[in-house]
VOKOL-898010 format. One record per residue (C-alpha): y, x, z. Coordinates in steps of 0.001 Angstrom, whole numbers, plus 500000, padded with zeros to 6 digits. Layout:
// VOKOL-898010
YXZ/...
END
This chain:
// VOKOL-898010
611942964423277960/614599964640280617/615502961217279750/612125959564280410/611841962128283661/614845960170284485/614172956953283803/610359957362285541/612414958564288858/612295956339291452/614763956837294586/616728954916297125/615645954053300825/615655950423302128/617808948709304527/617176946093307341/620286944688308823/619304943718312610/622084940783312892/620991937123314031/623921935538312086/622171936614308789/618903934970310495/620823931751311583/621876931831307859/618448931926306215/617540929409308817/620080926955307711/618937928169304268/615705926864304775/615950923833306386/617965922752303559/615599923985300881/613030922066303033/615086918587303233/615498918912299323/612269919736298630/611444916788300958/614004914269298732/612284915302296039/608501914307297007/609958911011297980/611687910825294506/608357911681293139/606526910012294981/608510907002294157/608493907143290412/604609907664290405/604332904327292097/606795902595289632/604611904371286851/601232903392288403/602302899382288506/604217899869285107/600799901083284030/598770898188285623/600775895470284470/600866896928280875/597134897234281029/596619893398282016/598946892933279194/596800894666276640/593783893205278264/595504889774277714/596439890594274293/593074891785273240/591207889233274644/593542886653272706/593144888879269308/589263888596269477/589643884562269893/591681884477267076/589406886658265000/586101884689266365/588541881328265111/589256883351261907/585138883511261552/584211880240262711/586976878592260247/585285881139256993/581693879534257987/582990876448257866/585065876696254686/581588878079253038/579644875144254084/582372872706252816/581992874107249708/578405873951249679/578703870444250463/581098869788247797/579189871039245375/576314868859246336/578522865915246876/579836867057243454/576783866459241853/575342863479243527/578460861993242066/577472863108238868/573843861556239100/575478857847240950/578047857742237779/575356858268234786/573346855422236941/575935853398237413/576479853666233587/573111852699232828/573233849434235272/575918848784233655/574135848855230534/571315847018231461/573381844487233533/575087843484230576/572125843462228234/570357841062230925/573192839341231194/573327837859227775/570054837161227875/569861835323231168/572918833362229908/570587832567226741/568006831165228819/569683829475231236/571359827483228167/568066826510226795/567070825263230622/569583823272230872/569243821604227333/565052821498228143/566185819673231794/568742817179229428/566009816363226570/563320815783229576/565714813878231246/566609811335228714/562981810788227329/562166809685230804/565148807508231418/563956805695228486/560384805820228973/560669804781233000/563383801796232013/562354798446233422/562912796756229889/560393799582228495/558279799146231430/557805794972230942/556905796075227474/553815798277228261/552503796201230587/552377793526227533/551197795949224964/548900798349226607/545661797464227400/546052798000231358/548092795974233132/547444798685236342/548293802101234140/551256803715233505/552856805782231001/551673809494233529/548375808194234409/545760810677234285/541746809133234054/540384811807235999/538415812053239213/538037813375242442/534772815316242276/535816816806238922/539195817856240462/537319819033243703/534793820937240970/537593822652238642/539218823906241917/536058825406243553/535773827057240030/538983828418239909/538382829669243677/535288831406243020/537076833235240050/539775834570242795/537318834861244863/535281837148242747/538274839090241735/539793839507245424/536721842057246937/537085842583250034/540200840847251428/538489837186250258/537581835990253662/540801833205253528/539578832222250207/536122831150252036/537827829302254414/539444827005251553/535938827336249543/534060825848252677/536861823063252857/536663821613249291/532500822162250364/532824819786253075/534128817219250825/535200815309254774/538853817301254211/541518815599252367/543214817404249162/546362817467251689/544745819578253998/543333822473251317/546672822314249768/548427822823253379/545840826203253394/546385827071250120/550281826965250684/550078828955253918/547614831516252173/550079831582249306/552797832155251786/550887835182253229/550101836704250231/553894836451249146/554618837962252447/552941840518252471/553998841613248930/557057841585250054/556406843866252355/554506846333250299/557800846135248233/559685846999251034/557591849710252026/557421851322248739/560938851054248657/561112852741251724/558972855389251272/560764856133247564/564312856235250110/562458858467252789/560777861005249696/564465861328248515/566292861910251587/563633864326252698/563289866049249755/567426866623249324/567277867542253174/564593869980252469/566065871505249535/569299871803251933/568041873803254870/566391875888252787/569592876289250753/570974876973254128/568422879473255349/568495881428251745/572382881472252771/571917882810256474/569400885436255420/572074886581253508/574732886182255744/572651888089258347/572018891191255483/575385891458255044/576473891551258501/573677894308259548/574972896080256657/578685895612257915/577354896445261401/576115899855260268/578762900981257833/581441900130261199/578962902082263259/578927905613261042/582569905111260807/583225904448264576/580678907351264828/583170909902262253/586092908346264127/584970909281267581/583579913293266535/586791913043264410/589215912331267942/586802914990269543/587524917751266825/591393917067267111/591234917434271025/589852920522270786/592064921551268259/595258920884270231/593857922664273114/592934925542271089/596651925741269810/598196924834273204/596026927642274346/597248930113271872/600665928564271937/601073929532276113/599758933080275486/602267933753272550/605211932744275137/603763934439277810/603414937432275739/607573936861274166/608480936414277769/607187939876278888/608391941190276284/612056939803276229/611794940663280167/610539944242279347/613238945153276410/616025943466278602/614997946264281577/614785949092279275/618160947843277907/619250947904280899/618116950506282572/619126953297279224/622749951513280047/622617952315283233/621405955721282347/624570955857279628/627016954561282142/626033957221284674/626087960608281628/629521959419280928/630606959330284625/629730962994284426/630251964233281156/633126961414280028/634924960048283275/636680957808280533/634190956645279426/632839955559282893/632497952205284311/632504951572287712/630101949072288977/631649945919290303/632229945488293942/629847943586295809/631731939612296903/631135939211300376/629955935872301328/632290934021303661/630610934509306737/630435938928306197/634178938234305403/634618936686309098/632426939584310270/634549942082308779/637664940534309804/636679940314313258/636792944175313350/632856944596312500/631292946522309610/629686945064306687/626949947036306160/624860946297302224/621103947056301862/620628949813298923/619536948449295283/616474948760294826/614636948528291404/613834951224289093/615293954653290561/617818952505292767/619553950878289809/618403947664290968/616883946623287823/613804945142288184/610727945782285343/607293946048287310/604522947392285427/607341947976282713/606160951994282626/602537951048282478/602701948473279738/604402951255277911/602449953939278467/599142951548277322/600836950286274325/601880954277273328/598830955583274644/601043959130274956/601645960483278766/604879961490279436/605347965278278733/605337968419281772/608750969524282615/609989972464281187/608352975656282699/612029977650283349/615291976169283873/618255977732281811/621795978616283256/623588975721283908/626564974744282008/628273971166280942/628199970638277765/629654967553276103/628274967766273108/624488967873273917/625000965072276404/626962963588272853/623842963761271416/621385962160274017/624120959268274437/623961958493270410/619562958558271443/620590956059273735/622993953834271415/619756953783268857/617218953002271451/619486950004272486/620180949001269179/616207949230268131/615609946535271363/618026944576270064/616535944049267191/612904943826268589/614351941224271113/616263939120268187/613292939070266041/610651937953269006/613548935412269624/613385933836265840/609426934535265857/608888932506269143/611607929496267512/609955929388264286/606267929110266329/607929927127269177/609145924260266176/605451924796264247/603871923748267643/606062921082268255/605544919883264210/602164919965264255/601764918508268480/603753915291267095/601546915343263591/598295915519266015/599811913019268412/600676910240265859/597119911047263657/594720910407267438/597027907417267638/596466906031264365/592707907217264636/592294905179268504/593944902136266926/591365902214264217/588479902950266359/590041899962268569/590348897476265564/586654898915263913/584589898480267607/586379895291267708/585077894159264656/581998895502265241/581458893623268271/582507890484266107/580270891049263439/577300891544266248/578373888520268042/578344886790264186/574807888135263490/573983886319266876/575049883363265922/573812883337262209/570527884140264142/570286881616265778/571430879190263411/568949880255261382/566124880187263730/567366876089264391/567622875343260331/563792876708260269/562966874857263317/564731872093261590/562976872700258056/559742872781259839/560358869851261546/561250868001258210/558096869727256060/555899867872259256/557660864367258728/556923864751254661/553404865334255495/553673862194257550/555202860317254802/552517861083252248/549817860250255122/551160856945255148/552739855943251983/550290857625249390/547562855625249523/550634852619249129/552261853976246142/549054855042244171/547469851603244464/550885849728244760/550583848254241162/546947847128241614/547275845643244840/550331843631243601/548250842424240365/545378841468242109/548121839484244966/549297837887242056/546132837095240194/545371835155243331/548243833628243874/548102832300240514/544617831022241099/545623829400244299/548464827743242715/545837826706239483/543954824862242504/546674823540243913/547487821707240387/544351820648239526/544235819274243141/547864817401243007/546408816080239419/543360814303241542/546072812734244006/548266811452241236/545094809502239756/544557808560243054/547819807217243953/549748807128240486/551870803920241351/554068805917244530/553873808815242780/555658807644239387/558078806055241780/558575809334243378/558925810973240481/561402808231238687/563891808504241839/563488812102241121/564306812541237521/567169809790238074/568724811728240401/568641814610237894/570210812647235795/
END
C-alpha cells in the first residue's frame, strides 16, 4: 500500500527558462524542420508524378495488349468457323465424288458396250455402201447400158425408172399430210399451208418440198430446244435441290451454333457473377482482418508502453529505497550533457539552469492514463492510508522485503512484455501469410474474371454474327425455295409432256419426210434421164 501511495504521488514544479538564445535555437530548429519537411513534399511530390505517368503508360500498354488479345481470339474464332465449314464441304465434295466415280463407271460400261456395237454396224455400212456400189457400177456401165436399150422394150427407160404419175404422187402425199395432220391437233396450221399448196396443183413439187424442208427444219429446232430445256431444267432441279439441302444443312448448323453459344454465354455469366461476389467477400474479409489486425497492435503497443512505465517507474522506486536504506546499492542518475551552446553559456560565467522532470511523481517517466487503465482493468481502488503512523525507525530488512516485491513485479512484466512480444510476431507473420495468400488469390480471381468477361464478350459478339448469318442463309433459303417454285412453273408442264410432244414432233417429221419421198419419186418419173445421171456421178464418186 505504501508502494502504490508512492507510485500514485505526483510532485515536481515546472520551469520556464526566460533566455532568447534557447528561442533563437528552436527558431533555427524550426526552420530546418520546415526546409526538410519542404524537400520532402517535393520528393513526394516528384515520385507521385513518375508513378502517375508510369501508371498511364502501363495502362495504354495493357489497353494495347488487350485489344490485340481479343483480335487474336476473334482470328482464333473466325479460323474454327471456317475449319467447320471446310469440313462440311469436304464431306459433300467427298461424296459427290463418290456419286461422279460409280457414274463414270457405268459410262464406262455402257461406252464400251456401245462401242462394239457401233463398230458392228458401221462394218456392215460400209460392206452395204461396197455391195451397192458395185451392183451399180455394173448396172450403170455404158457396155450394160447399149445392151438394155437393145433388149428392153423402151428405148426411153432406164434401169430406176419408176411408171408413176404426178396426180397419184400429189394424192399419196396429201394422204400422208392429212394423217399428220390429223395426228398434230392443234399446232397443224403449217401443215395447211403445205395441204393448200399440193391443193392448188399451180405450185411445183420444188416449192412444197422447199416448205416441207423448212417445216422439218422447225420442228427439228424446236426439239432441240425442248431438249435443251429439259436438260436445263434437270441441271437447275439438281443444283437447287443440293443448294437447298445446303443452307438448310447450314441453318440446322447455326441454330446449333447459336444454342451453344447462349448456353456458353450464361454458364460465363453465373461464373463472372460467383467471381465478382467472390472478389467482394475477400475485400471484406481483408478489411475485417486489417481491422482486427490494427486494434491487436494498438492494443500490444499500449501495453508494451504501459509495462515499460511501470518497469520503469518500480526501478526508479528501487533505485531511490536503496539510496536510503542501501547507499551501495544506489545509483546515481546520470548527469545531464549540456548542449554546446549551454556549455558557451556556462563558460562565459552564466548559470545553466535545467527545467525539473516531469512525468509520474517527477521521475520523468511518462505513462498517461497508465493509473486509470489499471485501475479499470483491476476494478480494485487503491486502499486508505493507514489510520496511525508507528514510531519511526530504519529498518533494512522490511525495506529487504518490499525491494524482493519489486524484483517480482519486474520480473512478472517481463514476462507479460516477452510474451505480447512473441504473441504480436506470431499474429504480425499470420497477417502477413494470409495478406499475401489473399493478395495472390484476388489476383488470380481478376485475371479470371478478365479472361471469362473477355470471352464472354467474344462469345456475344459470335452469337451476333451466327445471327446474322443465319438470318442471310434463311433469306438465302427463301430466296432459293421461290426460284424452285419458279422452276416447276415453267419446266413442269415441259417435263411431264416432254416424251409426247417429242413423239408426236417426230411422227410428223416422219410424215413430212414420207411426202417429201413420194414427192421426189414423182420428179424422178418426171425427169429420170438427169436424174440417173445425177445419181451415176454420185455413186461413181463413192466409188
Amino acid at each position: 500500500e505504501d508502494l502504490l501511495s508512492f507510485l500514485s504521488s505526483a510532485g515536481g514544479s515546472g520551469y520556464a527558462p526566460q533566455s532568447g538564445e534557447i528561442t533563437g535555437i528552436l527558431k533555427q530548429l524550426g526552420d530546418e524542420m520546415a526546409k526538410d519537411q519542404k524537400d520532402l513534399i517535393e520528393t513526394e511530390e516528384a515520385a507521385v508524378k513518375d508513378y502517375t505517368g508510369l501508371m498511364q503508360s502501363k495502362k495504354k500498354e495493357v489497353a494495347a495488349l488487350s485489344k490485340s488479345i481479343e483480335e487474336k481470339l476473334e482470328r482464333t474464332a473466325g479460323l474454327g468457323v471456317e475449319i467447320a465449314t471446310m469440313k462440311n464441304d469436304l464431306g459433300d465434295t467427298a461424296e459427290a465424288l463418290e456419286e461422279d466415280k460409280a457414274f463414270l463407271a457405268d459410262l464406262e460400261k455402257n461406252c464400251g458396250s456401245k462401242g462394239k456395237i457401233h463398230d458392228e454396224e458401221k462394218a456392215m455400212r460400209a460392206q452395204e455402201v461396197v455391195a451397192l456400189a458395185d451392183t451399180i457400177k455394173v448396172l450403170n456401165d455404158d457396155d450394160a447400158l447399149d445392151l438394155f436399150k437393145s433388149t428392153l422394150p423402151s428405148a426411153g427407160s432406164s434401169f430406176l425408172q419408176l411408171q408413176v404419175t404426178a396426180s397419184s404422187m400429189r394424192k399419196r402425199a396429201q394422204a400422208l399430210l392429212a394423217g399428220a395432220r390429223r395426228r398434230a391437233g392443234q399446232g397443224r396450221q403449217r401443215l395447211d399451208f403445205i395441204a393448200l399448196a399440193l391443193h392448188g396443183k399451180k405450185v411445183g413439187f420444188e416449192k412444197i418440198m422447199k416448205l416441207i424442208d423448212e417445216l422439218v427444219a422447225t420442228l427439228k429446232k424446236e426439239q432441240a430446244d425442248d431438249d435443251d430445256k429439259k436438260e436445263y431444267c434437270a441441271k437447275e432441279f439438281d443444283e437447287s435441290d443440293d443448294k437447298k439441302k445446303g443452307l438448310e444443312r447450314s441453318i440446322s448448323d447455326l441454330e446449333t451454333v447459336l444454342e451453344e453459344t447462349k448456353e456458353g454465354i450464361a454458364t460465363l455469366a453465373d461464373e463472372i457473377k460467383a467471381l465478382e461476389a467472390g472478389i467482394k467477400s475477400l475485400d471484406k474479409s481483408v478489411a475485417e482482418a486489417t481491422e482486427q489486425r490494427k486494434n491487436e497492435n494498438a492494443e500490444y503497443k499500449e501495453l508494451m508502453s504501459s509495462n515499460a512505465a511501470a518497469k520503469e517507474i518500480i526501478l526508479f522506486a528501487k533505485n531511490r529505497l536503496n539510496k536510503f536504506y542501501n547507499p551501495k546499492l544506489y545509483k546515481a542518475p546520470k548527469k545531464q550533457e549540456l548542449s554546446a551552446e549551454d556549455r558557451i553559456y556556462e563558460n562565459n560565467g552564466g548559470e545553466v539552469t535545467t527545467a525539473a522532470p516531469g512525468g509520474i511523481a517527477g521521475t520523468g517517466i511518462e505513462a498517461f492514463a497508465q493509473l486509470s487503465m489499471r485501475r479499470t482493468r483491476n476494478e480494485v481502488a487503491p486502499p486508505p492510508p493507514p489510520e496511525t503512523a508507528a514510531a519511526y525507525t530504519k529498518s533494512s530488512e522490511e525495506s529487504g522485503g518490499v525491494t524482493a516485491m519489486m524484483d517480482i513485479l519486474v520480473r512478472d512484466l517481463d514476462k507479460e512484455m516477452t510474451i505480447a512480444e512473441a504473441e504480436e510476431k506470431n499474429a504480425q507473420e499470420d497477417y502477413e501469410s494470409t495478406m499475401a495468400d489473399s493478395q495472390k488469390k484476388r489476383a488470380e480471381d481478376s485475371k479470371l474474371l478478365s479472361d471469362k468477361s473477355a470471352a464472354k464478350a467474344e462469345l456475344e459478339a459470335s452469337l451476333q454474327e451466327s445471327a446474322a448469318e443465319k438470318k442471310s442463309t434463311e433469306k438465302e433459303l427463301s430466296a432459293t425455295l421461290r426460284y424452285i417454285q419458279t422452276l416447276h412453273a415453267e419446266c413442269d408442264w415441259l417435263v411431264q409432256y416432254y416424251q409426247v410432244r417429242k413423239e408426236a414432233r417426230a411422227d410428223e417429221v416422219d410424215s413430212l419426210e414420207k411426202a417429201k419421198a413420194v414427192l421426189s419419186g414423182a420428179d424422178y418419173s418426171l425427169v429420170q434421164t438427169g436424174h440417173v445421171s445425177h445419181v451415176r456421178r454420185f455413186l461413181r464418186h463413192r466409188a
